[in-house]
HTML snippet that shows the backbone in 3Dmol.js (N, CA, C, O; Angstrom):
<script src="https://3Dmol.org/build/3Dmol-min.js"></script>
<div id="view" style="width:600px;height:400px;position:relative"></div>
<script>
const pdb = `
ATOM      1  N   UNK A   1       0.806  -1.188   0.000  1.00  0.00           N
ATOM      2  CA  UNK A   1       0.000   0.000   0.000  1.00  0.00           C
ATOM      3  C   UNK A   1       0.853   1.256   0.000  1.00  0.00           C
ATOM      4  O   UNK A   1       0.246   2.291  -0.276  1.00  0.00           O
ATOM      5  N   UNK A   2       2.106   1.350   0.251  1.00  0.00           N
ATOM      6  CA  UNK A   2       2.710   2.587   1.268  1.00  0.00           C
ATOM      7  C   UNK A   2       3.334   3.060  -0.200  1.00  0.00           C
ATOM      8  O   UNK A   2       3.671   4.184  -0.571  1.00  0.00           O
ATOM      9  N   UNK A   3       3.369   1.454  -1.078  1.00  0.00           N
ATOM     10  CA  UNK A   3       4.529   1.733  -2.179  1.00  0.00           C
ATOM     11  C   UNK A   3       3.911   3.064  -3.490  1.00  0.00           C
ATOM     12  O   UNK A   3       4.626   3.709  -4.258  1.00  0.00           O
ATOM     13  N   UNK A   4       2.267   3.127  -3.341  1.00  0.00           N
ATOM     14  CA  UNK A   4       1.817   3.765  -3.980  1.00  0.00           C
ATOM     15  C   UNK A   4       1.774   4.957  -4.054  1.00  0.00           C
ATOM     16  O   UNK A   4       1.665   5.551  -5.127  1.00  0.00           O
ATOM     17  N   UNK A   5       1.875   5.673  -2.609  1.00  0.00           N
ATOM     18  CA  UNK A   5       1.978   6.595  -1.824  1.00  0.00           C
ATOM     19  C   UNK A   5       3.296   7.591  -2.201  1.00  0.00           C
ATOM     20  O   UNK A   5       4.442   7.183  -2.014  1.00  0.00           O
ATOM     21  N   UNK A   6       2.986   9.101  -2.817  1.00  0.00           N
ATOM     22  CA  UNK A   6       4.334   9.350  -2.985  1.00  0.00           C
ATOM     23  C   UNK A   6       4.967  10.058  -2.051  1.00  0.00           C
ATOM     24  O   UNK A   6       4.177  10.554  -1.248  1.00  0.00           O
ATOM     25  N   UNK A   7       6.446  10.374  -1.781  1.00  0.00           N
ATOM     26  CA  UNK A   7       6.976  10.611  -0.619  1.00  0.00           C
ATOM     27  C   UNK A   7       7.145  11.565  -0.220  1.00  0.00           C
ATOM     28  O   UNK A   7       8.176  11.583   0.451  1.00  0.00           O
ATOM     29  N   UNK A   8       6.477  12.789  -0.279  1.00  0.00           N
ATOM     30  CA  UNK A   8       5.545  14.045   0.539  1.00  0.00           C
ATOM     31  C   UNK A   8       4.741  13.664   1.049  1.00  0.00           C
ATOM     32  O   UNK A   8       4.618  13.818   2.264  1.00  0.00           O
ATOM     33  N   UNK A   9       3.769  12.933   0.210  1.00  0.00           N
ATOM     34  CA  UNK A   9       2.599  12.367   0.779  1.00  0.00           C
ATOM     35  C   UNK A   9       2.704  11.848   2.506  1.00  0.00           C
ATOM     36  O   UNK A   9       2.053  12.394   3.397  1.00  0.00           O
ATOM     37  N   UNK A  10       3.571  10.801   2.707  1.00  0.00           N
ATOM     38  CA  UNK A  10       4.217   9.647   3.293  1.00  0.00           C
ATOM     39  C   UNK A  10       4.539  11.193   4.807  1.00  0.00           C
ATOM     40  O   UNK A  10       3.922  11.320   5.865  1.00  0.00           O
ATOM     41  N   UNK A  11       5.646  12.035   4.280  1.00  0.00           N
ATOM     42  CA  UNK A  11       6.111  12.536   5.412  1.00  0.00           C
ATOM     43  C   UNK A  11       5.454  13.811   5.823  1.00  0.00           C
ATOM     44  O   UNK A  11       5.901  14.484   6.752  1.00  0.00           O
ATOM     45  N   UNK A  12       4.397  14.146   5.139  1.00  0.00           N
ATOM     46  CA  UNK A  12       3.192  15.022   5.782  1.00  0.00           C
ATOM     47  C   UNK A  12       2.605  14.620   6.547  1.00  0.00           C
ATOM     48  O   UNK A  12       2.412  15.076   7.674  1.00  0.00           O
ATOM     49  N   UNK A  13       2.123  13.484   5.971  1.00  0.00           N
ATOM     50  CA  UNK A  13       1.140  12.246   6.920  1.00  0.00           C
ATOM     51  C   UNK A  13       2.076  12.023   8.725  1.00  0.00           C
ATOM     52  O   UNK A  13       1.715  12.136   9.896  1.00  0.00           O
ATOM     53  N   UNK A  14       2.946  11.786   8.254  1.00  0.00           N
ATOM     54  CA  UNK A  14       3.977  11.415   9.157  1.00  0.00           C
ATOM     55  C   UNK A  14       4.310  12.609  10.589  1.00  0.00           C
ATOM     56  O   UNK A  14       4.355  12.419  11.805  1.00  0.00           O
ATOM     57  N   UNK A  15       4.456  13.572   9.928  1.00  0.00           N
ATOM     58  CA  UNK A  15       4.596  14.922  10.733  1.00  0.00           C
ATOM     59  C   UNK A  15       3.046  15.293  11.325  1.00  0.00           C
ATOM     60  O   UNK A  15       3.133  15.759  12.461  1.00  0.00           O
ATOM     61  N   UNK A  16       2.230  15.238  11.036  1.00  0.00           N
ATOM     62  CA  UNK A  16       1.064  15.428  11.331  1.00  0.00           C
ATOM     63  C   UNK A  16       0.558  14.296  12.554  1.00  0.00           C
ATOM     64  O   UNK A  16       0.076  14.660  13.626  1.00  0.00           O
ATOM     65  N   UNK A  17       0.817  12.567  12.080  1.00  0.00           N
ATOM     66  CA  UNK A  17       0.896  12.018  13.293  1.00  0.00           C
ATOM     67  C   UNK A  17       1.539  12.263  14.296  1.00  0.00           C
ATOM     68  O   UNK A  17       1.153  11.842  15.387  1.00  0.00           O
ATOM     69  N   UNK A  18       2.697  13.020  14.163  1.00  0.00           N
ATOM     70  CA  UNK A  18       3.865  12.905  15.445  1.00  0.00           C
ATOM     71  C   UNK A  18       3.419  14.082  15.883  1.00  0.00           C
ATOM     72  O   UNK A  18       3.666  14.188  17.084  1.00  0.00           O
ATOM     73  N   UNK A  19       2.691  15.322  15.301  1.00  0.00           N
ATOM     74  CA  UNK A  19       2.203  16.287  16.062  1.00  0.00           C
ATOM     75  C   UNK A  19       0.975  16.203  16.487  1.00  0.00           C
ATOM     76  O   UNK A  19       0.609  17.192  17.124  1.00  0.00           O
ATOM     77  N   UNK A  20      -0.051  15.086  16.314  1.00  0.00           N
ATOM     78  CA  UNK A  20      -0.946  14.718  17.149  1.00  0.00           C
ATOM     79  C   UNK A  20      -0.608  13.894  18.381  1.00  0.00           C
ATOM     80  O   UNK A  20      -0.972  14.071  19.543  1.00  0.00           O
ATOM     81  N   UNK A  21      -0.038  13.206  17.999  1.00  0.00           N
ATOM     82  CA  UNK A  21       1.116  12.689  19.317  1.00  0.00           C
ATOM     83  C   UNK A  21       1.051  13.402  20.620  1.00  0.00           C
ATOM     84  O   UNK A  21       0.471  13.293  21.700  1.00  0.00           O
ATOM     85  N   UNK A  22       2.127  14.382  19.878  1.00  0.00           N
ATOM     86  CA  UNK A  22       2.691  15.590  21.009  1.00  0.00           C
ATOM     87  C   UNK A  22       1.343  16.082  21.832  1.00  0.00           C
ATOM     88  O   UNK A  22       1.267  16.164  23.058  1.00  0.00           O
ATOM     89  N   UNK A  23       0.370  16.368  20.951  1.00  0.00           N
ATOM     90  CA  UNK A  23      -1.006  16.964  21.901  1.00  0.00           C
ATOM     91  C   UNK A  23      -1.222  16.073  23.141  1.00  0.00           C
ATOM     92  O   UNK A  23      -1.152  16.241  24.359  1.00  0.00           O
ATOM     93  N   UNK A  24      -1.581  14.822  22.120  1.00  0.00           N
ATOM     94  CA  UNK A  24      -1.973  13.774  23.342  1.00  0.00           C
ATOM     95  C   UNK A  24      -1.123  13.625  24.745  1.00  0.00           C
ATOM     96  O   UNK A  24      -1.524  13.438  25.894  1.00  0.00           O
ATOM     97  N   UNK A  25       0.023  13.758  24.286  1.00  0.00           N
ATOM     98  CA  UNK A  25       0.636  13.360  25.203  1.00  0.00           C
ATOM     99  C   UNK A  25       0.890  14.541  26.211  1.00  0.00           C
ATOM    100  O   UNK A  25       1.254  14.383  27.376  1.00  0.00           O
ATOM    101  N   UNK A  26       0.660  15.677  25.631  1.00  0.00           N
ATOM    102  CA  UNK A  26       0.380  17.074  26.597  1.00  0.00           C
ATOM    103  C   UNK A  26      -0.775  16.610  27.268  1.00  0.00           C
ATOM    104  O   UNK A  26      -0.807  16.818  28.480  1.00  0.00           O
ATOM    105  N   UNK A  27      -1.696  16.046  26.763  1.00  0.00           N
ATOM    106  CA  UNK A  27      -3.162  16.086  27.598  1.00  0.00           C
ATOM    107  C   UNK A  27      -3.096  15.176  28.617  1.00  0.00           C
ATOM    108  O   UNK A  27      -3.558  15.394  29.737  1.00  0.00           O
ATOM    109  N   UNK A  28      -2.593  14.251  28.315  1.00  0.00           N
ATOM    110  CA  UNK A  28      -1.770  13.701  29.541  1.00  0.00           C
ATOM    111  C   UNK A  28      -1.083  14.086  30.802  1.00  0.00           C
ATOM    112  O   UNK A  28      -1.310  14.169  32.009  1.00  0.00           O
ATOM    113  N   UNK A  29      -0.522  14.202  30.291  1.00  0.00           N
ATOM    114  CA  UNK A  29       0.672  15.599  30.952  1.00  0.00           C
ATOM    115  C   UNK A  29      -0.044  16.377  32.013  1.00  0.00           C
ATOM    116  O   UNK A  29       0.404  16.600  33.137  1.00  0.00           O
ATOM    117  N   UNK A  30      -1.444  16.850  31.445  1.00  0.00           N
ATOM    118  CA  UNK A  30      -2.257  17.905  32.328  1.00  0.00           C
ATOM    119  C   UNK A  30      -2.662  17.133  33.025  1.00  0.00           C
ATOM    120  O   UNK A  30      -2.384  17.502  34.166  1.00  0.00           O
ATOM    121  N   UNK A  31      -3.276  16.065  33.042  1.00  0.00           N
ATOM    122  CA  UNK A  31      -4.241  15.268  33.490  1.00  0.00           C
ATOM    123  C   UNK A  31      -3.067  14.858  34.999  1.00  0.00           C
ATOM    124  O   UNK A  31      -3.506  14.712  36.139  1.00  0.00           O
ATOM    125  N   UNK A  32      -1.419  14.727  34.589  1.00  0.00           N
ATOM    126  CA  UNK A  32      -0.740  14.274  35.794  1.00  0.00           C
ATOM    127  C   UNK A  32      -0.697  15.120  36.467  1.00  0.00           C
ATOM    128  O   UNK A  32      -1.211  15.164  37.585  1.00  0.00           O
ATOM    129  N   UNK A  33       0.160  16.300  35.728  1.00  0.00           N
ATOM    130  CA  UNK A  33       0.003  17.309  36.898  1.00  0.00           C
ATOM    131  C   UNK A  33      -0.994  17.807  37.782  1.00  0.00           C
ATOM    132  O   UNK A  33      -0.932  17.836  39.011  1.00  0.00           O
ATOM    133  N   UNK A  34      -1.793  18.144  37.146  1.00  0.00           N
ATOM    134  CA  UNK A  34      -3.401  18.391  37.978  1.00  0.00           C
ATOM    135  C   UNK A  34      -3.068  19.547  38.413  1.00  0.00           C
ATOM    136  O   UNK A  34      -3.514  19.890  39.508  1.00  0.00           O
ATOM    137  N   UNK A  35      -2.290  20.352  37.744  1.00  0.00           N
ATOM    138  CA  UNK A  35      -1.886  22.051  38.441  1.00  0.00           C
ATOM    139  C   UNK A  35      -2.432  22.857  37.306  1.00  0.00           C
ATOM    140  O   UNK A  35      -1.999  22.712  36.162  1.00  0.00           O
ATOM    141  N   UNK A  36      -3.331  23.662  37.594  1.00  0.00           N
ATOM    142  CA  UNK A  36      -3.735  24.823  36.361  1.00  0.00           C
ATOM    143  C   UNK A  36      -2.476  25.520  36.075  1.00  0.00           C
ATOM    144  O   UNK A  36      -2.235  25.187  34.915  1.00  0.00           O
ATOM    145  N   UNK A  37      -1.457  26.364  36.505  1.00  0.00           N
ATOM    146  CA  UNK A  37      -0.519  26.464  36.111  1.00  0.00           C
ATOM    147  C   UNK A  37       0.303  26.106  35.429  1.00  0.00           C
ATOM    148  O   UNK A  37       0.851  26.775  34.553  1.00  0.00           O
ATOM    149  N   UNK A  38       0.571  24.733  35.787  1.00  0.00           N
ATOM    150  CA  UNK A  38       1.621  24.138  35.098  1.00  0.00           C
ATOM    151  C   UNK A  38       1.292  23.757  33.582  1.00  0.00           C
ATOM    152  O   UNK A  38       1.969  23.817  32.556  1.00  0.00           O
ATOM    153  N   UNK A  39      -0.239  23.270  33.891  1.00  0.00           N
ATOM    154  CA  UNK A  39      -0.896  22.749  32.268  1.00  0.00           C
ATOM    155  C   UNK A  39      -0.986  23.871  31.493  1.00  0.00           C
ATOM    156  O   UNK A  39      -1.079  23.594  30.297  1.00  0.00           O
ATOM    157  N   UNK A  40      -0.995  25.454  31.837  1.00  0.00           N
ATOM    158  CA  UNK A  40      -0.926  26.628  31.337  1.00  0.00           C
ATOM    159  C   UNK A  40       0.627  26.811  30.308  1.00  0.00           C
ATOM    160  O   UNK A  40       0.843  27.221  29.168  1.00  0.00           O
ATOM    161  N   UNK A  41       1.725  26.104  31.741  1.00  0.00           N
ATOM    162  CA  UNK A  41       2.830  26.077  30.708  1.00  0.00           C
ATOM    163  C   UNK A  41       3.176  25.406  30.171  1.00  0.00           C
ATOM    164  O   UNK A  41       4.354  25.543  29.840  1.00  0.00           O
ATOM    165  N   UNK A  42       2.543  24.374  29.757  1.00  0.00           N
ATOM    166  CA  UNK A  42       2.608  23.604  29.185  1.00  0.00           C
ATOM    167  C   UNK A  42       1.829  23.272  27.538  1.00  0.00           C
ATOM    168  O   UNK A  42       2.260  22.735  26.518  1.00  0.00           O
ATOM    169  N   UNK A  43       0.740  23.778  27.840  1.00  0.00           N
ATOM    170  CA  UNK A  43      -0.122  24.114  26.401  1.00  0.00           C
ATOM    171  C   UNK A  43       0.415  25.420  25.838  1.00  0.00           C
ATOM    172  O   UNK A  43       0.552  25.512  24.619  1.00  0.00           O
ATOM    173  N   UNK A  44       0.720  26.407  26.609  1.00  0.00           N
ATOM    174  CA  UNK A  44       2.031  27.634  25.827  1.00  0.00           C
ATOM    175  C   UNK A  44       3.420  26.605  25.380  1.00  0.00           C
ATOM    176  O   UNK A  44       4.114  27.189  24.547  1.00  0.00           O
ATOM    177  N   UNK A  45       3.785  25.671  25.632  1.00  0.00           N
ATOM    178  CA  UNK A  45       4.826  25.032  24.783  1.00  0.00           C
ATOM    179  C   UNK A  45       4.217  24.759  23.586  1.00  0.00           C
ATOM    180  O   UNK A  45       4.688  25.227  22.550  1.00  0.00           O
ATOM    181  N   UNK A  46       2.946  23.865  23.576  1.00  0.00           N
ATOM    182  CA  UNK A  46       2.193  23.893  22.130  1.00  0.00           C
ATOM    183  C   UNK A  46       2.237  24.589  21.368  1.00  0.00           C
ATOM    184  O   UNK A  46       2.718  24.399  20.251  1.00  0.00           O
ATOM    185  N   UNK A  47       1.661  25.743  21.848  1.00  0.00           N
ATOM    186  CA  UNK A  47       1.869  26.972  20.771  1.00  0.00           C
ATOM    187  C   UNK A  47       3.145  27.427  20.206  1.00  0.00           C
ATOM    188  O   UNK A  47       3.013  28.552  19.724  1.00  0.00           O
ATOM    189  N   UNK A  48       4.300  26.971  20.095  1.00  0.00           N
ATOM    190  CA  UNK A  48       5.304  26.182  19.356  1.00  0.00           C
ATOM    191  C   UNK A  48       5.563  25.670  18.440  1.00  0.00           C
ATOM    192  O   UNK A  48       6.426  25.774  17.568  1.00  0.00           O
ATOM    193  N   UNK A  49       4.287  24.721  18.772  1.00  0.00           N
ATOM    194  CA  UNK A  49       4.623  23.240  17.613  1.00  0.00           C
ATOM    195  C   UNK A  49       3.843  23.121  16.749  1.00  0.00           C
ATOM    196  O   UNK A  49       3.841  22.264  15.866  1.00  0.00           O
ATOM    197  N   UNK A  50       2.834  24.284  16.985  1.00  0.00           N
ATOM    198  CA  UNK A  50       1.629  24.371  15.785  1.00  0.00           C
ATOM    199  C   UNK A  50       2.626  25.029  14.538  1.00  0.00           C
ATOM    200  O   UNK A  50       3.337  24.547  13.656  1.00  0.00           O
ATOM    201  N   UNK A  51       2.271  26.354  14.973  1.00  0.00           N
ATOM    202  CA  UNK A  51       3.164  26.813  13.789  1.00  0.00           C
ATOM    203  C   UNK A  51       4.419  26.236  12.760  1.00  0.00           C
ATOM    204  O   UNK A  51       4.723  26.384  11.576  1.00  0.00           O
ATOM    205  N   UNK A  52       4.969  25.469  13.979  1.00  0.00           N
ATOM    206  CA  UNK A  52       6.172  24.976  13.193  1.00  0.00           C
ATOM    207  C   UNK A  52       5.906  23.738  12.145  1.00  0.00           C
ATOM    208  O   UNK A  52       6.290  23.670  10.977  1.00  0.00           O
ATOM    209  N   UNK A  53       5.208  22.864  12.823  1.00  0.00           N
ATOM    210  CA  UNK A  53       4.251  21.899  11.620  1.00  0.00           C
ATOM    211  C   UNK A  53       3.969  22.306  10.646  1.00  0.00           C
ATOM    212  O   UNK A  53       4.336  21.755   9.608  1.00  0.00           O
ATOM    213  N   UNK A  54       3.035  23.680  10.656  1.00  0.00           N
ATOM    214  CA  UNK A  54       1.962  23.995   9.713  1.00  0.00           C
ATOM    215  C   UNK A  54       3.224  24.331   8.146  1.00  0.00           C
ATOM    216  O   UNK A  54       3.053  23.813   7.043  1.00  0.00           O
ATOM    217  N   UNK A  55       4.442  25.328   8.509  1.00  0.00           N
ATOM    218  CA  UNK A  55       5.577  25.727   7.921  1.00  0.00           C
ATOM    219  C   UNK A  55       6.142  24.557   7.367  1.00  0.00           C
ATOM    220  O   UNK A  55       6.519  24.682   6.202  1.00  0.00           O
ATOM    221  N   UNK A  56       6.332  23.219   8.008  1.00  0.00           N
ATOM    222  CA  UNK A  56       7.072  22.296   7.589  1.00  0.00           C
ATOM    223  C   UNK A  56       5.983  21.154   6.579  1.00  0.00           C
ATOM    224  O   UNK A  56       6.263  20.401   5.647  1.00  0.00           O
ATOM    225  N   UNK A  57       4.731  21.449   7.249  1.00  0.00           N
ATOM    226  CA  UNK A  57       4.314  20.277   6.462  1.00  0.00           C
ATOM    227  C   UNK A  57       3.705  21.455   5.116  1.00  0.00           C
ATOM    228  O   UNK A  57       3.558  20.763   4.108  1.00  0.00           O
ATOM    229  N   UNK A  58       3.473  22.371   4.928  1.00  0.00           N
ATOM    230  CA  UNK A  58       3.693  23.131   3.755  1.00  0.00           C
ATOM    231  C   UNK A  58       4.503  23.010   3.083  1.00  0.00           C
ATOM    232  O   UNK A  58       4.174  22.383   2.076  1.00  0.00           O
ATOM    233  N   UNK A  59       5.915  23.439   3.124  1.00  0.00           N
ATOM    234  CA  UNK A  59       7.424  23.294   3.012  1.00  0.00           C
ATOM    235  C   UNK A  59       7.678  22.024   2.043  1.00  0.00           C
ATOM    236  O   UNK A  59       8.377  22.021   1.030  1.00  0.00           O
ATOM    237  N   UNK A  60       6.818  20.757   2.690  1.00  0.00           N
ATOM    238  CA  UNK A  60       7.225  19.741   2.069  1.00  0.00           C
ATOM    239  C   UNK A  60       6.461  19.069   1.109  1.00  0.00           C
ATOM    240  O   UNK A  60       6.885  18.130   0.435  1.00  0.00           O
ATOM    241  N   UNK A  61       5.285  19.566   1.041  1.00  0.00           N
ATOM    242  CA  UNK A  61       3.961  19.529   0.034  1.00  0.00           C
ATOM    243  C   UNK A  61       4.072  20.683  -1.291  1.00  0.00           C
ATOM    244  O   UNK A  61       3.575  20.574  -2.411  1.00  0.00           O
ATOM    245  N   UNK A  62       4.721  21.564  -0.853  1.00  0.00           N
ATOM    246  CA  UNK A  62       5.186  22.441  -2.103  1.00  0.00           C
ATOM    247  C   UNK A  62       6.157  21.738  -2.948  1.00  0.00           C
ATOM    248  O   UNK A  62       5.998  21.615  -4.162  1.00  0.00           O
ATOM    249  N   UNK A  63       7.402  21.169  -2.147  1.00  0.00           N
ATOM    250  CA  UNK A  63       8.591  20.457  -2.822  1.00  0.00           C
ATOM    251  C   UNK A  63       8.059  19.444  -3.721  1.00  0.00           C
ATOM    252  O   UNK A  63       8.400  19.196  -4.878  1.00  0.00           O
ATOM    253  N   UNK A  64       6.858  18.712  -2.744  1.00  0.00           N
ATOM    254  CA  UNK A  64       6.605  17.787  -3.574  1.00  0.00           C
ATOM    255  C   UNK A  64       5.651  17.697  -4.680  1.00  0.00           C
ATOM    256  O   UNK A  64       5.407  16.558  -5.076  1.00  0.00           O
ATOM    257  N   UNK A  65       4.882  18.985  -5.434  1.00  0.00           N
ATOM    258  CA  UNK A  65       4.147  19.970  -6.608  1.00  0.00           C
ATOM    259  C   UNK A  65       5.044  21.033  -7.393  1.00  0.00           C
ATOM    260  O   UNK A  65       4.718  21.811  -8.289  1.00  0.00           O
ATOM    261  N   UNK A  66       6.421  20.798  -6.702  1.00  0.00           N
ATOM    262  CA  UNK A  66       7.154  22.139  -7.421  1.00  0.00           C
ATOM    263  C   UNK A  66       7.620  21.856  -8.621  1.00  0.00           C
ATOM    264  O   UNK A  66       8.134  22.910  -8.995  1.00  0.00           O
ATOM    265  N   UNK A  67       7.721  21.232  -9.274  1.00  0.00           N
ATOM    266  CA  UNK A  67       7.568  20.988 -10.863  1.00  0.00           C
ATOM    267  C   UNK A  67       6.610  21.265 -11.869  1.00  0.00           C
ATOM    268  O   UNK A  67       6.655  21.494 -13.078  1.00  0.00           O
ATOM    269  N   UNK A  68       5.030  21.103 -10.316  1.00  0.00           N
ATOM    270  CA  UNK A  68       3.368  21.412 -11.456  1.00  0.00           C
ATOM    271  C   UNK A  68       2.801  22.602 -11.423  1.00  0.00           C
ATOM    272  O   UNK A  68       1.875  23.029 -12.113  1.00  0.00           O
ATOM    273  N   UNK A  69       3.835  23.485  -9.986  1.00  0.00           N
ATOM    274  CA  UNK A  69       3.041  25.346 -10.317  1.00  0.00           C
ATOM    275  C   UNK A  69       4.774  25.847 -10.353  1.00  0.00           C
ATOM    276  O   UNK A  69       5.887  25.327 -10.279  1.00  0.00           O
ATOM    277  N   UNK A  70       4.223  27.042 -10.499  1.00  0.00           N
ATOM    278  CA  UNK A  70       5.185  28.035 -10.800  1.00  0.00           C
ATOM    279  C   UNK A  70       5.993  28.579  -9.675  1.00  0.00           C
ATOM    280  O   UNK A  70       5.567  28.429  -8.530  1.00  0.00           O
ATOM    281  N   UNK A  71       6.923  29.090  -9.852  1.00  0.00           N
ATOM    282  CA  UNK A  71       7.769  29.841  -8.618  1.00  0.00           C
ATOM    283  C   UNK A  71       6.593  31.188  -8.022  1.00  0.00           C
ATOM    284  O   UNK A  71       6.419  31.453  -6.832  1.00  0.00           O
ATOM    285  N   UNK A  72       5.910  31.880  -9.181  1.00  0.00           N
ATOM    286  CA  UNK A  72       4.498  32.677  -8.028  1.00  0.00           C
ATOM    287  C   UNK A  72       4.357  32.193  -7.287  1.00  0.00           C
ATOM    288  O   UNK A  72       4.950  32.294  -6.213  1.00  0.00           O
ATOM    289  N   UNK A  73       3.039  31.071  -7.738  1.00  0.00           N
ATOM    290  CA  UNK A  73       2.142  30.665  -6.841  1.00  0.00           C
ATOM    291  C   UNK A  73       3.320  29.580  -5.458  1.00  0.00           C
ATOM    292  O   UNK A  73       2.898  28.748  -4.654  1.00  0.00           O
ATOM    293  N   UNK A  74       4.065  29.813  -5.562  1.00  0.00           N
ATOM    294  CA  UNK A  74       4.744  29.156  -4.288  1.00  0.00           C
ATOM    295  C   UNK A  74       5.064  30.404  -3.618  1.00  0.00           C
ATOM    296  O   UNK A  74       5.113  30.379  -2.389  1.00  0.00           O
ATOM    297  N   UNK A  75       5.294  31.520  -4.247  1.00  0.00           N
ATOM    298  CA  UNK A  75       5.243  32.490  -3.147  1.00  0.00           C
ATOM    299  C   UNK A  75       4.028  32.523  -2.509  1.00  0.00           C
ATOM    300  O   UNK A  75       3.906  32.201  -1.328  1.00  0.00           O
ATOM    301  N   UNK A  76       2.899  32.977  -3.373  1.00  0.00           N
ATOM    302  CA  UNK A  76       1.798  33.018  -2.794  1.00  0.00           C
ATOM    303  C   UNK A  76       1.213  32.411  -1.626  1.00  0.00           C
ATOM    304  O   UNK A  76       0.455  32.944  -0.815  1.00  0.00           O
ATOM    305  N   UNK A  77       1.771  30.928  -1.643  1.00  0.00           N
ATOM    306  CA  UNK A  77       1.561  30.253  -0.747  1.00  0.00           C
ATOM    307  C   UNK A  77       2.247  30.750   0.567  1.00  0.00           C
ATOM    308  O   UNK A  77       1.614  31.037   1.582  1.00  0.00           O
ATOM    309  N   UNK A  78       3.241  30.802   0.477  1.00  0.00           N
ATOM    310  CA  UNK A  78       4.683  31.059   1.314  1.00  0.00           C
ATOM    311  C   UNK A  78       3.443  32.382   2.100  1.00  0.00           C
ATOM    312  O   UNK A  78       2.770  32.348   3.130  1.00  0.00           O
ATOM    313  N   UNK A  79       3.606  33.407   1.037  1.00  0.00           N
ATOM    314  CA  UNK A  79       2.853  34.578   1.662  1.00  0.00           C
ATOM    315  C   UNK A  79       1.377  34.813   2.882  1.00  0.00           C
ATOM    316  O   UNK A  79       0.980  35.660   3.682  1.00  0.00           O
ATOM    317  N   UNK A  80       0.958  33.409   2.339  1.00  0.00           N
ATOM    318  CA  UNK A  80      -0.665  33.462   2.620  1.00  0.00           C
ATOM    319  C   UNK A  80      -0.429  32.669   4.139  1.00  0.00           C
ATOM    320  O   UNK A  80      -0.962  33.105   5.159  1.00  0.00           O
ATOM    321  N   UNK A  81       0.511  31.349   4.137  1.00  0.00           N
ATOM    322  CA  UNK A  81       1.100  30.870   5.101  1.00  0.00           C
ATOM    323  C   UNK A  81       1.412  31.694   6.165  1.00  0.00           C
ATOM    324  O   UNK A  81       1.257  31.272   7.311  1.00  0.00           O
ATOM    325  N   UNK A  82       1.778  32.673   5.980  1.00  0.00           N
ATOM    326  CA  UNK A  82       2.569  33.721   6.933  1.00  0.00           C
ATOM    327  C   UNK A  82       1.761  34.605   7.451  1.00  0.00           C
ATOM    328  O   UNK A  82       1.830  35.054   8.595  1.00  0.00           O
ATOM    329  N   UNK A  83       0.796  34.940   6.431  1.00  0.00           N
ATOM    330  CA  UNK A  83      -0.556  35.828   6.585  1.00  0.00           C
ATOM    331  C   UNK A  83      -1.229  35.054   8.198  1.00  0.00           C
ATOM    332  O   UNK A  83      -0.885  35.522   9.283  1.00  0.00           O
ATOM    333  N   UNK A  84      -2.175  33.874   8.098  1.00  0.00           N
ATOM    334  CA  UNK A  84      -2.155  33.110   8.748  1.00  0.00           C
ATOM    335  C   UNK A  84      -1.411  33.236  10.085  1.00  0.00           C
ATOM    336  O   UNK A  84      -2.002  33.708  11.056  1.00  0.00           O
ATOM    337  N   UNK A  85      -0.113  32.822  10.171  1.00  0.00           N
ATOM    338  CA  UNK A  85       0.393  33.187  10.966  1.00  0.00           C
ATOM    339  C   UNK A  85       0.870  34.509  12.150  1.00  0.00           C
ATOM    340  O   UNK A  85       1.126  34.606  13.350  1.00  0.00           O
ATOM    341  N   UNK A  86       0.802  35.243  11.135  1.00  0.00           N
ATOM    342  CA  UNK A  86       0.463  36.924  11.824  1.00  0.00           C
ATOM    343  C   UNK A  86      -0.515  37.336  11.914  1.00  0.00           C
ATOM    344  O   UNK A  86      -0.581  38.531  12.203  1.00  0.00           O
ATOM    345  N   UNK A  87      -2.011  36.422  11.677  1.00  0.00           N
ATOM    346  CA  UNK A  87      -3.159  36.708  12.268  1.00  0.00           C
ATOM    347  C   UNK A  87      -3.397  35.668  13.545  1.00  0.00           C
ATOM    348  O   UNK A  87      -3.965  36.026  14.577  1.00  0.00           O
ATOM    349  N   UNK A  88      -3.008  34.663  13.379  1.00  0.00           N
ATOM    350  CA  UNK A  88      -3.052  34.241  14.673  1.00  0.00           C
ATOM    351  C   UNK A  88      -2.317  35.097  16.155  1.00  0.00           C
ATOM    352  O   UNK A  88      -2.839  35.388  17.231  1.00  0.00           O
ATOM    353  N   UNK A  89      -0.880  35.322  15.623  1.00  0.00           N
ATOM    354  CA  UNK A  89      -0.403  35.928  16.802  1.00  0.00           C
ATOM    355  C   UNK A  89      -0.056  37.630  17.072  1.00  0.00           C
ATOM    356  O   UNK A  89       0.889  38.098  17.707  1.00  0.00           O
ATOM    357  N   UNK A  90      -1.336  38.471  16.248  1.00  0.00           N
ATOM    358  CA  UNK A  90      -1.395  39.213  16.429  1.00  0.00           C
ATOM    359  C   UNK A  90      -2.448  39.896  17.617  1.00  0.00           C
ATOM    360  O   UNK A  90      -2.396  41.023  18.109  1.00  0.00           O
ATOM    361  N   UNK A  91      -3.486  38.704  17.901  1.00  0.00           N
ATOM    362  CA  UNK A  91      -4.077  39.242  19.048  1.00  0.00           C
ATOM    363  C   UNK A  91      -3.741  39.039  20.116  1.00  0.00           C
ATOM    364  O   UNK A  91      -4.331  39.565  21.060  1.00  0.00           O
TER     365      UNK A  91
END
`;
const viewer = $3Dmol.createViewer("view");
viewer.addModel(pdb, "pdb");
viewer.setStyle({}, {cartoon: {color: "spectrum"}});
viewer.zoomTo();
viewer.render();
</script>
């Protein structure tokens, strides 16, 4: 099955499990500590690992179409990506 699969495909998929992972295993995490505080600093570590996913598993889904659009529309993307991003952490 995996062989069909091409290999962006494979390590998007891949990055996306390991950053659902990470949640879970934060929620965990809260559930031990049992300190509102601590689970405070601890879901602010999250906010970390979102962004950085979102950049990488982009990053590697472009590489793997960058032969079928143009150097624009990969800015565009790049741009709109970022957009995104400075609307999230602008409030």
């Amino acid at each position: 099955m995996f062989q069909f699969l091409e290999k962006a495909i494979i390590g998007m998929a891949l990055l996306r499990m390991l950053s659902g992972s990470i949640e879970i295993m934060a929620a965990l995490l809260f559930l031990k500590v049992n300190n509102v505080e601590k689970a405070l600093m601890i879901n602010s570590s999250l906010a970390l690992i979102g962004p950085i996913v979102l950049i990488v598993t982009t990053t590697i889904g472009l590489i793997g179409i960058a032969e079928k659009i143009s150097f624009v529309k990969m800015l565009w993307i790049f741009c709109g990506v970022g957009l995104i991003l400075y609307g999230v952490k602008s409030s």
